[in-house]
C-alpha positions as CSV (number, residue, x, y, z in Angstrom):
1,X,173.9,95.4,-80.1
2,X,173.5,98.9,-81.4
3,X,170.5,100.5,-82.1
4,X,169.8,100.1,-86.2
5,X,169.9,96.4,-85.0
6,X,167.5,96.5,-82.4
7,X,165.3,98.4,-84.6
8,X,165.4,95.1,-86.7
9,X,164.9,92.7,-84.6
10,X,161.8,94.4,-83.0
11,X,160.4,95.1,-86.7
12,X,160.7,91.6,-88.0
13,X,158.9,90.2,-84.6
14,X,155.8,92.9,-84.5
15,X,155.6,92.0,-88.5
16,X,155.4,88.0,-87.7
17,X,152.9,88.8,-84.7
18,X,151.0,91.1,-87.1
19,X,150.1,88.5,-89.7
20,X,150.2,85.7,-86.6
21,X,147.4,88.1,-85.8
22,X,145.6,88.2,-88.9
23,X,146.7,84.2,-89.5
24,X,144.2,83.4,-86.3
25,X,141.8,85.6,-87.2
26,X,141.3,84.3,-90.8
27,X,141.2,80.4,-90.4
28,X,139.8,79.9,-93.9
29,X,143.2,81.2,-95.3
30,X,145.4,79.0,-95.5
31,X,148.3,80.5,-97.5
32,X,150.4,84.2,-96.5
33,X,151.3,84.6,-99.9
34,X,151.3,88.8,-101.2
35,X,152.1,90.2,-104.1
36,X,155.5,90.9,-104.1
37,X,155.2,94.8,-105.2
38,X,152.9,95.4,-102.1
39,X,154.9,93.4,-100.0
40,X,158.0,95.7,-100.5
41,X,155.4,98.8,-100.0
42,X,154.5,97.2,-96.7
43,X,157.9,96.2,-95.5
44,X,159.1,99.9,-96.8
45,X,156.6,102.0,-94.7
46,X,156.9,99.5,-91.4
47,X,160.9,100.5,-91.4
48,X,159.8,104.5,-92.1
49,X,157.4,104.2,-89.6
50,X,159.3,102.3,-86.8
51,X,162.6,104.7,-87.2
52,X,160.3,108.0,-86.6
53,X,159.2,106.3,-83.4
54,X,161.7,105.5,-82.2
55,X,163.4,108.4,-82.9
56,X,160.2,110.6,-81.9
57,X,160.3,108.8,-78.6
58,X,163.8,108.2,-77.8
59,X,165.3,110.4,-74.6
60,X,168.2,111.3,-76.0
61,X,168.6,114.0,-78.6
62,X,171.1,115.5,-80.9
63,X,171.6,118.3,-82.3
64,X,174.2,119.5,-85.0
65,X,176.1,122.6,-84.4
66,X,179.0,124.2,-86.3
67,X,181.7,123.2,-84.1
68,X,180.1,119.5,-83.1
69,X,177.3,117.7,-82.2
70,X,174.9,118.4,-78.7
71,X,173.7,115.6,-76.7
72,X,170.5,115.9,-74.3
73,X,168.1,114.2,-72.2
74,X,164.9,114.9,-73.5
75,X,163.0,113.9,-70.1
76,X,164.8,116.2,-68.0
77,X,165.2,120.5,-68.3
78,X,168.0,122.4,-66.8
79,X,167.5,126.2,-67.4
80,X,164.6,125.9,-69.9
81,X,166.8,123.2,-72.2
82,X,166.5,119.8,-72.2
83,X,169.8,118.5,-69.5
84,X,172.6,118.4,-71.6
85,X,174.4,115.5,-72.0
86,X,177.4,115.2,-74.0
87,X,179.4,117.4,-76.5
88,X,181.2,115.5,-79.9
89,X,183.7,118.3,-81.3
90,X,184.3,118.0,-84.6
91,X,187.5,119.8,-84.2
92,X,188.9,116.9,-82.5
93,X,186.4,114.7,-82.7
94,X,186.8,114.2,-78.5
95,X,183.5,113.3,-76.7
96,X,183.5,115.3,-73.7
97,X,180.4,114.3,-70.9
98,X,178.7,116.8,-68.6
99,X,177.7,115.3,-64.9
100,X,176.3,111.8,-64.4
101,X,174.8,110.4,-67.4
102,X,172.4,107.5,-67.4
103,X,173.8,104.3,-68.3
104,X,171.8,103.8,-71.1
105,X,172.1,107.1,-72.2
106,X,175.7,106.9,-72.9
107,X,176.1,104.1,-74.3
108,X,174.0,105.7,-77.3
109,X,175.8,108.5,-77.0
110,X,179.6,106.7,-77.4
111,X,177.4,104.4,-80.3
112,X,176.4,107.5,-82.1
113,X,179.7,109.2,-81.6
114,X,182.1,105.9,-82.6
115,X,180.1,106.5,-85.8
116,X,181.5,110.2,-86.5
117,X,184.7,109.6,-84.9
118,X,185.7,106.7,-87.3
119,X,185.2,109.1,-90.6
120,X,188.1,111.6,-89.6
121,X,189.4,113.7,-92.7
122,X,185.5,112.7,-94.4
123,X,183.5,115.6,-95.0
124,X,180.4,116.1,-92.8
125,X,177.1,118.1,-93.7
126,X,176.4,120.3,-91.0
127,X,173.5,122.3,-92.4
128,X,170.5,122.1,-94.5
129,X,171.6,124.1,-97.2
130,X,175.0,121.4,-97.5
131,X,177.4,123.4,-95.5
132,X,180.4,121.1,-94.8
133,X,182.8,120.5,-92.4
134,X,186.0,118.2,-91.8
135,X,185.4,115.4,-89.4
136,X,188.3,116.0,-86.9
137,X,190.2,119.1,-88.9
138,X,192.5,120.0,-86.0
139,X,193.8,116.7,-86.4
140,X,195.0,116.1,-89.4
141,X,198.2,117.8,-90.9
């Protein structure tokens, strides 16, 4: 299960054990019904609001570079750095580890990189300004 659907699945159960909550502590009302605009405002800021922490809080970061994409531990420091992880060149689009990674830090990493590797010859934003690059360029011919 990758992570978008994890994220999911632990939304929709803390939203049905958020109005369980408010279901027991409101006997009188006897009906969950919401207007259907603030219903989508609700639903819409829960899913904003979940990704940031989880992204906030999440070990592993990323980092976009010209030539690829920079994978760290966020827990750990080597030289002043968070502990670097992984590199994804966009070159060749080859993941290449550094050391021992945690189990559970790899597999996001190989998730997140599957997800680049798969759009070779796409173009791929590698700046704010909307600098681009082609997703495994030393490949193609």
């Amino acid at each position: 299960m990758n992570t978008k659907e994890r994220i999911e699945i632990a939304r929709e159960k803390a939203i049905a054990a958020f109005w369980s909550t408010f279901a027991k502590e409101f006997p009188e009302i006897k009906t969950g019904d919401l207007n259907p605009v603030d219903n989508f405002k609700f639903n819409k800021t829960i899913k904003e609001v979940v990704n940031v922490w989880v992204h906030e809080n999440n070990p592993l970061f990323s980092a976009i570079f010209s030539t690829g994409i920079g994978y760290a531990d966020r827990t750990r420091e080597e030289n002043g750095d968070y502990k670097k992880l992984a590199f994804l060149s966009f070159r060749t689009l080859e993941l290449e580890f550094y050391g021992k990674v945690p189990e559970e830090l790899r597999k996001l990493i190989v998730e997140d990189a599957n997800a680049i590797q798969v759009r070779k010859g796409e173009e791929y934003q590698v700046s704010a300004c909307g600098q681009t690059i082609t997703l495994g360029y030393g490949l193609l011919k």
